[in-house]
Jmol script that loads the backbone (N, CA, C; Angstrom):
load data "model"
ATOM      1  N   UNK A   1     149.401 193.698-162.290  1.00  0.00           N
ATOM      2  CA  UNK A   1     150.501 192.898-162.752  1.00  0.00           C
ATOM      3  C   UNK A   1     151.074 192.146-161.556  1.00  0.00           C
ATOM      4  N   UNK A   2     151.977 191.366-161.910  1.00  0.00           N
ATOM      5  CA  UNK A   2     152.423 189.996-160.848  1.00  0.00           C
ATOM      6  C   UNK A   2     153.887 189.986-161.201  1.00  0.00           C
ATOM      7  N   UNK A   3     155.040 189.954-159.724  1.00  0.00           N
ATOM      8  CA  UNK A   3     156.144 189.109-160.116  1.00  0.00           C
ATOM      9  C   UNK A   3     156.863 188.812-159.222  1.00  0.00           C
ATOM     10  N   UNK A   4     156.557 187.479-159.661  1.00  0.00           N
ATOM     11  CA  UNK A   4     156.622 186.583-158.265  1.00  0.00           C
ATOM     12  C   UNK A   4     155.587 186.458-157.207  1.00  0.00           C
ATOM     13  N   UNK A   5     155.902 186.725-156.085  1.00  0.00           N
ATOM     14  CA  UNK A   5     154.329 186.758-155.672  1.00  0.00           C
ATOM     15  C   UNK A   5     154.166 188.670-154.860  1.00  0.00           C
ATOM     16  N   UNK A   6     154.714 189.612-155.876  1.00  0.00           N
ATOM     17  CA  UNK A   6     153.934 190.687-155.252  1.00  0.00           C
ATOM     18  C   UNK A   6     153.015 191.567-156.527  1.00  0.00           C
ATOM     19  N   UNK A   7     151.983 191.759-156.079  1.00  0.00           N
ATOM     20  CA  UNK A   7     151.349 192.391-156.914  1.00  0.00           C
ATOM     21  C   UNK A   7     151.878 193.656-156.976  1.00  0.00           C
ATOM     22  N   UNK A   8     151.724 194.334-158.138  1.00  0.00           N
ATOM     23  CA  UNK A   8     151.836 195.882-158.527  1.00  0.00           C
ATOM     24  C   UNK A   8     150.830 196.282-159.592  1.00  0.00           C
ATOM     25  N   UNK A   9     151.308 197.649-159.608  1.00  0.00           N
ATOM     26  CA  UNK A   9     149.951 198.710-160.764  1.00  0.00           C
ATOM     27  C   UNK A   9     151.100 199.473-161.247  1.00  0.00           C
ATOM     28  N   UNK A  10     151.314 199.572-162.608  1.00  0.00           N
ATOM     29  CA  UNK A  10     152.297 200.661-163.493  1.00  0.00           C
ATOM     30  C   UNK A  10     151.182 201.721-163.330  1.00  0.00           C
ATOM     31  N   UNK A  11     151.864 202.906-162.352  1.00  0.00           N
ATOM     32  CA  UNK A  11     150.834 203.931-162.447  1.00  0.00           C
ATOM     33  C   UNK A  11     151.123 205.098-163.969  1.00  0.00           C
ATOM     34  N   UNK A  12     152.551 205.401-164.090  1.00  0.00           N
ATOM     35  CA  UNK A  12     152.501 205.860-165.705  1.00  0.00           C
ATOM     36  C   UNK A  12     154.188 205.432-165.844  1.00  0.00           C
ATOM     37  N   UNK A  13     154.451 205.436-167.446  1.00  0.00           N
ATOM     38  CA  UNK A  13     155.402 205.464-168.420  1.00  0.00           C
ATOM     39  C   UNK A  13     155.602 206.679-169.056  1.00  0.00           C
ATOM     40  N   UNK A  14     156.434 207.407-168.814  1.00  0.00           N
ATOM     41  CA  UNK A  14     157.318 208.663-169.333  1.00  0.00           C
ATOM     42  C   UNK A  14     158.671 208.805-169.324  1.00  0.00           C
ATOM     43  N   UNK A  15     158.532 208.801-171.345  1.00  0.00           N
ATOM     44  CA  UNK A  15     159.923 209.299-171.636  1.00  0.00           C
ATOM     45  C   UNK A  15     160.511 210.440-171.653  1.00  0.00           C
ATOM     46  N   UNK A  16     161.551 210.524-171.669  1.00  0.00           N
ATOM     47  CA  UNK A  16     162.588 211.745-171.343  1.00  0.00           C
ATOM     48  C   UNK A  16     164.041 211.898-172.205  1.00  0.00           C
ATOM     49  N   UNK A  17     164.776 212.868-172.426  1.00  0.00           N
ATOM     50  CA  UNK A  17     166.004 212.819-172.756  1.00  0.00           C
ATOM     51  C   UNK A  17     165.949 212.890-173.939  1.00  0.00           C
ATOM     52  N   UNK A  18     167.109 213.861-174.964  1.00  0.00           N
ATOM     53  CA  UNK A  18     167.191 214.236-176.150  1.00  0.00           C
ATOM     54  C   UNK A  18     168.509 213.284-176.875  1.00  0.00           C
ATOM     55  N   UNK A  19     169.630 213.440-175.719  1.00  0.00           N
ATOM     56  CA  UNK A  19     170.997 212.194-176.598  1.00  0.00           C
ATOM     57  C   UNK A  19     170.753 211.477-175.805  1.00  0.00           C
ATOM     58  N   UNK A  20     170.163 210.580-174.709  1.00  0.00           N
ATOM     59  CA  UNK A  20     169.881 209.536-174.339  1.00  0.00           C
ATOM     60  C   UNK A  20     168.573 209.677-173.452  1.00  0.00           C
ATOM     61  N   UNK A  21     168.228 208.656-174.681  1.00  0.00           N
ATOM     62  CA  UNK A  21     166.700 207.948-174.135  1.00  0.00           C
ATOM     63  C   UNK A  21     166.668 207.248-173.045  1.00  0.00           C
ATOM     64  N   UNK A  22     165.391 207.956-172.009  1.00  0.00           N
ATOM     65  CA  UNK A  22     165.472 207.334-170.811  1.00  0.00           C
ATOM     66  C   UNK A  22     163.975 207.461-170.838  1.00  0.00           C
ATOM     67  N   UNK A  23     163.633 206.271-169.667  1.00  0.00           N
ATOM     68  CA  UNK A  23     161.908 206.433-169.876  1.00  0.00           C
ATOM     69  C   UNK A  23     162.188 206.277-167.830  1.00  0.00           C
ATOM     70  N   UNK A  24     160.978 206.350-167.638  1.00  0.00           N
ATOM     71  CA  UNK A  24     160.339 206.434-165.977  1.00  0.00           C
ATOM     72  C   UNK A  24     159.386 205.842-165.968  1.00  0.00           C
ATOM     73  N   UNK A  25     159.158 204.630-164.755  1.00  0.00           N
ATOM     74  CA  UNK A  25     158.231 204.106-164.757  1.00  0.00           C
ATOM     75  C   UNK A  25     157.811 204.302-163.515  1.00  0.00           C
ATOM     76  N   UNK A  26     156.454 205.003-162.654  1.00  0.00           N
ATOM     77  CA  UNK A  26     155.978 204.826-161.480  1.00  0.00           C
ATOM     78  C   UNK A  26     155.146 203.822-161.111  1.00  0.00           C
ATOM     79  N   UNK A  27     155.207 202.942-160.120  1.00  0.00           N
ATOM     80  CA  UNK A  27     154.588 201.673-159.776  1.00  0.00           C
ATOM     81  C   UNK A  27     154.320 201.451-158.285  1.00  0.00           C
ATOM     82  N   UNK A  28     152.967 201.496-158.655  1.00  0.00           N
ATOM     83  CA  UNK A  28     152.417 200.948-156.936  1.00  0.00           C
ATOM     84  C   UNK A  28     152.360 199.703-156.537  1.00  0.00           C
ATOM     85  N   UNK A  29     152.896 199.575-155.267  1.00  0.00           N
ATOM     86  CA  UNK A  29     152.857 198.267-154.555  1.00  0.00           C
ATOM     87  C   UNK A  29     151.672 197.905-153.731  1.00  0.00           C
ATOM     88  N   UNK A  30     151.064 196.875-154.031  1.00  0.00           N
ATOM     89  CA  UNK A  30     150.076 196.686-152.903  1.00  0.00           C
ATOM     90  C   UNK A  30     150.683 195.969-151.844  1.00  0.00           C
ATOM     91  N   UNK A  31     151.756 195.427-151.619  1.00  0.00           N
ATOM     92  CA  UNK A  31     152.429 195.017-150.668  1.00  0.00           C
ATOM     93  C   UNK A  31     153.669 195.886-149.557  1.00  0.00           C
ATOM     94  N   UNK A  32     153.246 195.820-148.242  1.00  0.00           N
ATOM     95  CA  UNK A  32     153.730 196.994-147.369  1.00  0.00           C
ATOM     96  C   UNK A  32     155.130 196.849-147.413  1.00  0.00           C
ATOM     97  N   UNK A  33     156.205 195.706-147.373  1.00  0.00           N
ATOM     98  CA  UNK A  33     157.412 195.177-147.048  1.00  0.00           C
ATOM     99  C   UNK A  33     157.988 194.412-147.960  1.00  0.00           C
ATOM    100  N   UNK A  34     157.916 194.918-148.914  1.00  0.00           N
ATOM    101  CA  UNK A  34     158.604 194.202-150.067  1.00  0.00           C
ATOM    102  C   UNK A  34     160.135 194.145-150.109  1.00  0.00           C
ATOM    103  N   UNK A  35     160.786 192.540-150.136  1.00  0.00           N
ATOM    104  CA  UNK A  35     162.277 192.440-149.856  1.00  0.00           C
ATOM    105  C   UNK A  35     162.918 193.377-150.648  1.00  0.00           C
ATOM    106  N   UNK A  36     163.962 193.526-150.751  1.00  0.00           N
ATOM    107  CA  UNK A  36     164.911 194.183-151.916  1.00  0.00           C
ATOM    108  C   UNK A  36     165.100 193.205-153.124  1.00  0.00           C
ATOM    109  N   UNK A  37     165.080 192.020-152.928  1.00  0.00           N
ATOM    110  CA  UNK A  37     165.354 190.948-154.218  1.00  0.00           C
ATOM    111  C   UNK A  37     164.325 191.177-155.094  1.00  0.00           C
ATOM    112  N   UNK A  38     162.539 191.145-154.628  1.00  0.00           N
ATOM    113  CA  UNK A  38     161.349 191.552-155.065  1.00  0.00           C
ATOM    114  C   UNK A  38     161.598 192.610-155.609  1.00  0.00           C
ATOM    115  N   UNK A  39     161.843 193.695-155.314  1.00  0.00           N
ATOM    116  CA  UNK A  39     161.826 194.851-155.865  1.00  0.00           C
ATOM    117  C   UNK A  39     163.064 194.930-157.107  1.00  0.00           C
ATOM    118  N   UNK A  40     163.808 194.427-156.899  1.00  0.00           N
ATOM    119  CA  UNK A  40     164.827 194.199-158.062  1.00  0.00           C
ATOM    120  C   UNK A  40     164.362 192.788-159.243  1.00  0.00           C
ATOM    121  N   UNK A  41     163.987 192.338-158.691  1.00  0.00           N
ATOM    122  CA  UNK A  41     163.027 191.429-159.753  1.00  0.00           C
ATOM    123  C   UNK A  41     161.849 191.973-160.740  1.00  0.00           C
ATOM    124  N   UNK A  42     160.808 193.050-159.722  1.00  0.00           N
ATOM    125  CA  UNK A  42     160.221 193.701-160.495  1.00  0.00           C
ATOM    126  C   UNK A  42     160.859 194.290-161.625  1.00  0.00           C
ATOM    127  N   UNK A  43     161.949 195.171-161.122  1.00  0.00           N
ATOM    128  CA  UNK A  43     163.075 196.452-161.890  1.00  0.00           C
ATOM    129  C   UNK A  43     163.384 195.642-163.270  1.00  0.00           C
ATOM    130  N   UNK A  44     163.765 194.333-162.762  1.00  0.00           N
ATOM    131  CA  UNK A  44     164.345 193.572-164.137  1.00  0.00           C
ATOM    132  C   UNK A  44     163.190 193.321-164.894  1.00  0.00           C
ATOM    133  N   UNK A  45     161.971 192.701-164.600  1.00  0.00           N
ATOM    134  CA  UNK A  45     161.114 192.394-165.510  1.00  0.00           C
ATOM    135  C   UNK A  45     159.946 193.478-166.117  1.00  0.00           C
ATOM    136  N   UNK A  46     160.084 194.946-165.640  1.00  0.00           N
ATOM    137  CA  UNK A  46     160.038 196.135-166.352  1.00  0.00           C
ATOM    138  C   UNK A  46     160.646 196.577-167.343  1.00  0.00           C
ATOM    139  N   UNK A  47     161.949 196.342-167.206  1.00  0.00           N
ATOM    140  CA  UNK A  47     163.331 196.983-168.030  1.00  0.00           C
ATOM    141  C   UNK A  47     163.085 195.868-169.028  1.00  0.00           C
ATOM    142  N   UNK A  48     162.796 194.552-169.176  1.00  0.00           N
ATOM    143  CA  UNK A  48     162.674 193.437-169.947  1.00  0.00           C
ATOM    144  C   UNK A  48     161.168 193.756-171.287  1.00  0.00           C
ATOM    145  N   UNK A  49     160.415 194.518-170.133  1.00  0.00           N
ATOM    146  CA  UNK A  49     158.503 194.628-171.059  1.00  0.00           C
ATOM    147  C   UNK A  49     158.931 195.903-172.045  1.00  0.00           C
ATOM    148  N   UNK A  50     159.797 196.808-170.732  1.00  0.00           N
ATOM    149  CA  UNK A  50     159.604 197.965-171.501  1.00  0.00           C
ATOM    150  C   UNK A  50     160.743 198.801-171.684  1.00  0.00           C
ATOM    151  N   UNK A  51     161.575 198.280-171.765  1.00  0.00           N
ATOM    152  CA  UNK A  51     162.809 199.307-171.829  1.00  0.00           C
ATOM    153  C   UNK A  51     163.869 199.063-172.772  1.00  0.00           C
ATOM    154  N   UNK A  52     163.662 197.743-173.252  1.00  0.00           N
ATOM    155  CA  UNK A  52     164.834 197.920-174.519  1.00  0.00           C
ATOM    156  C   UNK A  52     164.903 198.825-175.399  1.00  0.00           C
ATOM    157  N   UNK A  53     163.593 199.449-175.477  1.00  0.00           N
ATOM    158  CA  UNK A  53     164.086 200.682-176.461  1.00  0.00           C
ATOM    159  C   UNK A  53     164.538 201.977-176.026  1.00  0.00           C
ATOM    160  N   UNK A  54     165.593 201.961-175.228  1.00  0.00           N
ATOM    161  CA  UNK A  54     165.925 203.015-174.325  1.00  0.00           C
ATOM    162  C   UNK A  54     167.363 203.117-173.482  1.00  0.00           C
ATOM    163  N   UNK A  55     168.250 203.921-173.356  1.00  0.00           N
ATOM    164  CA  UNK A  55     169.408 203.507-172.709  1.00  0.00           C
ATOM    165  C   UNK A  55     169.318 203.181-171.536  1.00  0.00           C
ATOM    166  N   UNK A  56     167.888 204.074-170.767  1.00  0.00           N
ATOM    167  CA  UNK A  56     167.845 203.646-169.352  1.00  0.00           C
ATOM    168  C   UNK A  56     166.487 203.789-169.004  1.00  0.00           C
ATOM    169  N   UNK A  57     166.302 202.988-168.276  1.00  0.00           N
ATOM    170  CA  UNK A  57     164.965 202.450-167.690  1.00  0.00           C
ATOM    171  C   UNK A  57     165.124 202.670-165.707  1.00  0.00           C
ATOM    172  N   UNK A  58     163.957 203.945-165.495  1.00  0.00           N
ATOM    173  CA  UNK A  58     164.218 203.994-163.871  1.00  0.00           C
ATOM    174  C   UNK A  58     162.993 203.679-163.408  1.00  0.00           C
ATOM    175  N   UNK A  59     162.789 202.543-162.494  1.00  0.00           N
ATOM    176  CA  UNK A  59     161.546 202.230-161.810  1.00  0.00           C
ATOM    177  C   UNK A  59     161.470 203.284-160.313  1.00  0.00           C
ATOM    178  N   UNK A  60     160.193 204.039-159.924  1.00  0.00           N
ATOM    179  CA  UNK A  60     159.825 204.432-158.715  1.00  0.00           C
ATOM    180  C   UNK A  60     158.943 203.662-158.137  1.00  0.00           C
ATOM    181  N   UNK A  61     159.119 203.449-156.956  1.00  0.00           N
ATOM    182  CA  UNK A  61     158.361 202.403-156.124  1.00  0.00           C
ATOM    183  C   UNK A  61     157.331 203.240-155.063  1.00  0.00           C
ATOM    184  N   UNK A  62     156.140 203.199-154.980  1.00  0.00           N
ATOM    185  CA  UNK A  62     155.212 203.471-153.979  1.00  0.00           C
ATOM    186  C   UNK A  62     154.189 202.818-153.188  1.00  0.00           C
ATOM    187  N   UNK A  63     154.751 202.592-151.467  1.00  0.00           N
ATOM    188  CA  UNK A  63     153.918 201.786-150.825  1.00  0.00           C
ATOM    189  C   UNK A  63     152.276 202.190-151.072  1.00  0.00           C
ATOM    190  N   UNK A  64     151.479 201.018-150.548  1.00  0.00           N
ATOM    191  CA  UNK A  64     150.000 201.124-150.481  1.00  0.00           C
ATOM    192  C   UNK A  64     150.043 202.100-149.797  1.00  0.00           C
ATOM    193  N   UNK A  65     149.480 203.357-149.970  1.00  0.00           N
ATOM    194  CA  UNK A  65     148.868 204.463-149.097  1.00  0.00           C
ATOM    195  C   UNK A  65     149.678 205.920-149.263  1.00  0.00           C
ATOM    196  N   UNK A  66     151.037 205.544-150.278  1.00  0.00           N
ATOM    197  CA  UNK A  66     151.676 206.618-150.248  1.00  0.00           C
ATOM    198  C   UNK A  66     151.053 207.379-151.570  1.00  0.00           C
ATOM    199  N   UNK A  67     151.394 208.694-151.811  1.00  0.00           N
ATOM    200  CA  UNK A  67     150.861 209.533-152.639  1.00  0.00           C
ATOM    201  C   UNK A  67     152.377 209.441-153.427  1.00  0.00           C
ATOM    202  N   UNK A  68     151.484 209.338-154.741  1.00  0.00           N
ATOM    203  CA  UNK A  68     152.612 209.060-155.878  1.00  0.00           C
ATOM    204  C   UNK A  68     153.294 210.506-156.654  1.00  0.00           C
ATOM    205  N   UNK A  69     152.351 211.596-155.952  1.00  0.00           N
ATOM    206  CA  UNK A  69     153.098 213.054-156.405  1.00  0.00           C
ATOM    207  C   UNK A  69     153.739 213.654-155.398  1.00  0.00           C
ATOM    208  N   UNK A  70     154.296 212.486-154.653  1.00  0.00           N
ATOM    209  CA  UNK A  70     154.936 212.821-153.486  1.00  0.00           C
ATOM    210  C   UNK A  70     156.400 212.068-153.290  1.00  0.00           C
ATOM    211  N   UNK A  71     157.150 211.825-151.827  1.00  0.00           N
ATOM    212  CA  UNK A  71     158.342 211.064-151.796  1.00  0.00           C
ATOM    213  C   UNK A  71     158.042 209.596-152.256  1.00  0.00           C
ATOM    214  N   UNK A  72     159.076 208.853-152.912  1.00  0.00           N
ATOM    215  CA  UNK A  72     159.330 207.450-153.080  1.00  0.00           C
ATOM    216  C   UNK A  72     159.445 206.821-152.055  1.00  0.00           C
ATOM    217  N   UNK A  73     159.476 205.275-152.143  1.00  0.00           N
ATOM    218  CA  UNK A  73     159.748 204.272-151.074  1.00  0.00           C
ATOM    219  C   UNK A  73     160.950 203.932-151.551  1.00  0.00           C
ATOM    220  N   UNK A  74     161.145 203.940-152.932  1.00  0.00           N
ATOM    221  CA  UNK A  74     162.597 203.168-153.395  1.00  0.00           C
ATOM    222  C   UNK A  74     162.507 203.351-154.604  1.00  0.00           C
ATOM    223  N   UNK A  75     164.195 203.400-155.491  1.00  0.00           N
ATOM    224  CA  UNK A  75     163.887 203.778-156.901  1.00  0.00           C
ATOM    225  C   UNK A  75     165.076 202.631-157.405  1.00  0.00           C
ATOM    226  N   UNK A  76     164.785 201.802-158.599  1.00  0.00           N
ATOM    227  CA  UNK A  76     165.416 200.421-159.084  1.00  0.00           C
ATOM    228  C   UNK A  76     165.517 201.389-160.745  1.00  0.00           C
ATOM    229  N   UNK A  77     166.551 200.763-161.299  1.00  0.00           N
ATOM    230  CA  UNK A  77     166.918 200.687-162.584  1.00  0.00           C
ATOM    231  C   UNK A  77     167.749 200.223-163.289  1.00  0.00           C
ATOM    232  N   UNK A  78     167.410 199.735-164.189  1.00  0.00           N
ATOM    233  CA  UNK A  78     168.640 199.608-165.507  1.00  0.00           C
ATOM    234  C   UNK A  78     169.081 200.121-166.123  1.00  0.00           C
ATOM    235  N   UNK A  79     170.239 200.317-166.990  1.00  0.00           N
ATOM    236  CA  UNK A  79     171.165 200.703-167.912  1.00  0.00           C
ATOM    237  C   UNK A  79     171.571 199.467-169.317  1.00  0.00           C
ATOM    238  N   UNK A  80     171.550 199.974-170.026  1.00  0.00           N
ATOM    239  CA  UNK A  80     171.903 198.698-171.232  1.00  0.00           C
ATOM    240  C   UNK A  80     173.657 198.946-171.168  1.00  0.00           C
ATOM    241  N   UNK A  81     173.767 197.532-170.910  1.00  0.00           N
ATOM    242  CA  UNK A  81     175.417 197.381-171.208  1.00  0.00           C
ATOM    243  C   UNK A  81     175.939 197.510-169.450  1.00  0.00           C
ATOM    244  N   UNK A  82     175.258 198.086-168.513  1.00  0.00           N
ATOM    245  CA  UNK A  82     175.537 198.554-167.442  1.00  0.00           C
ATOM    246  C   UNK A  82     174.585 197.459-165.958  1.00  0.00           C
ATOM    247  N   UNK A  83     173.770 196.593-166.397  1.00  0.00           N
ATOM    248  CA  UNK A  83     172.738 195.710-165.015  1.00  0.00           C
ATOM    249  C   UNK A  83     172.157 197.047-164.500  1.00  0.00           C
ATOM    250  N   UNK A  84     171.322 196.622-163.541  1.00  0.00           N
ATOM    251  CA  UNK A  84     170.405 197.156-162.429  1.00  0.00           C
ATOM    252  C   UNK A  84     170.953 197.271-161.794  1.00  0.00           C
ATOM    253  N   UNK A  85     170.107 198.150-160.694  1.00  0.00           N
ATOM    254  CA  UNK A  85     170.371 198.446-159.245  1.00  0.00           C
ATOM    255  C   UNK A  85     168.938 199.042-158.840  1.00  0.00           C
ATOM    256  N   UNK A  86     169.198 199.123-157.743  1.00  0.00           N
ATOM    257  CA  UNK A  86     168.409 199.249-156.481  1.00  0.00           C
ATOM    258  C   UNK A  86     168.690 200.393-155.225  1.00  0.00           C
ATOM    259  N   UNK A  87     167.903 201.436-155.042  1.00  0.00           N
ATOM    260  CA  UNK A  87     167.858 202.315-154.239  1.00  0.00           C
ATOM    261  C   UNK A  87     166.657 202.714-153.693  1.00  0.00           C
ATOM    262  N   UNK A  88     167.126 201.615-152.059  1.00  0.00           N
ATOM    263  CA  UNK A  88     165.826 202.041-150.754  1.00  0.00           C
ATOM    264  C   UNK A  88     165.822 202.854-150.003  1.00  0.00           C
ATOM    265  N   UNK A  89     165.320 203.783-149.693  1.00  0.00           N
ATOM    266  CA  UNK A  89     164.806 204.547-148.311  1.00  0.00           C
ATOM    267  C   UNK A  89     164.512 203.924-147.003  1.00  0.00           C
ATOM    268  N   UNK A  90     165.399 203.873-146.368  1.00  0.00           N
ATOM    269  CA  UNK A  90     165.318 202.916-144.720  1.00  0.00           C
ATOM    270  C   UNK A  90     164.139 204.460-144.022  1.00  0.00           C
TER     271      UNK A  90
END
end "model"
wireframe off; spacefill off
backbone 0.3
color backbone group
């Protein structure tokens, strides 16, 4: 997948939550340094494919080379009624 100009891979979609629906999306980056705007652009046009049916939509971000059953690089999400946000690991 493409947005803007960084490529990514939805590695899986899992929902969660009994009084509010929340889903998880893990996504690999093939790009090492992705701005924060990029990564919040992705967040939005995830939450846009796949998350309206849901109160909240959390993207995990994983650089090229990191192990995805392991720590994050950064975690982005939405809320309905509430916008996105964005949380990096310096």
């Amino acid at each position: 997948m493409k947005s803007g100009d960084i490529d990514y891979e939805i590695l899986s979609i899992r929902d969660f939550g009994i009084g509010m629906r929340r889903r998880n999306v893990k996504v690999q980056l093939f790009e090492n340094k992705p701005s924060e705007d990029k990564l919040r652009e992705i967040t939005e046009s995830i939450w846009q494919e796949h998350g309206q049916d849901v109160e909240e939509l959390t993207t995990v971000f994983y650089l090229p080379g990191m192990d995805p059953r392991s720590v994050a690089y950064a975690f982005g999400g939405c809320m309905k009624g509430k916008g996105c946000y964005l949380s990096l690991r310096e």
